[in-house]
N, C-alpha and C positions, 0 to 999 in steps of 0.2 A: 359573090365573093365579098366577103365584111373587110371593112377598112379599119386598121390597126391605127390605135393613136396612145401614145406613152400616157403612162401616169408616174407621181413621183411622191411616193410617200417616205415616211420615216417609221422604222421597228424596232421597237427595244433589243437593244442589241444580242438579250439570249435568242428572240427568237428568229435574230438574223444567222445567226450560229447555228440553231438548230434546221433549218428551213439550207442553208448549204451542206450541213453535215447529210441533211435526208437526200438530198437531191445528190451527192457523189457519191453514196452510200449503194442508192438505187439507181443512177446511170439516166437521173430527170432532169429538165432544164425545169430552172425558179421559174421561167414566164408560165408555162405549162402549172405547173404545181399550184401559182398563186390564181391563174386563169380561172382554175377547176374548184379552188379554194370558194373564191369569190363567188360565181355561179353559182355554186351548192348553198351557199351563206345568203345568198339573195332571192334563190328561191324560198331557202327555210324562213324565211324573213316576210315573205309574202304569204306562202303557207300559213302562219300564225296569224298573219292581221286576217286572211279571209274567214279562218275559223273562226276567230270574235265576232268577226262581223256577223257571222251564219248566228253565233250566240245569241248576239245581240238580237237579231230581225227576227228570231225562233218564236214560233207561237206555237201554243200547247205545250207550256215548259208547265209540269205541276215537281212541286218538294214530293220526294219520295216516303216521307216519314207518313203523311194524313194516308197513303196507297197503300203502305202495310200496314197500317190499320183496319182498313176497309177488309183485306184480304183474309186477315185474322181473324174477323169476325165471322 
């Protein structure tokens, strides 16, 4: 069982409007909404730095340009 602990930010206030308009609209509670928000924003977050990294560490990277010439010939 995970142990819940508050946070307390602040949101411009269109997007605190729209974030209650979505949430009564579709019958969601904000902790839920902003939970799932978060989660998915922290994985894509991590996602992108592993991919640089994969970039960065890659060997055998050749420019594609000198390999269609090769092919051409």
């Amino acid at each position: 069982m995970s142990r819940e602990e508050a946070l307390a930010t602040k949101l411009p206030a269109d997007l605190k409007r729209s974030l209650d308009s979505v949430c009564k609209k579709l019958g969601l509670r904000k902790n839920f909404v902003i939970e799932s928000a978060l989660r998915e924003k922290l994985e894509d977050l991590l996602d992108r730095h592993d991919l640089q990294e994969a970039v960065r560490e890659a060997t055998g990277f050749h420019d594609w340009e000198p390999i269609k010439k090769t092919l051409k010939n």
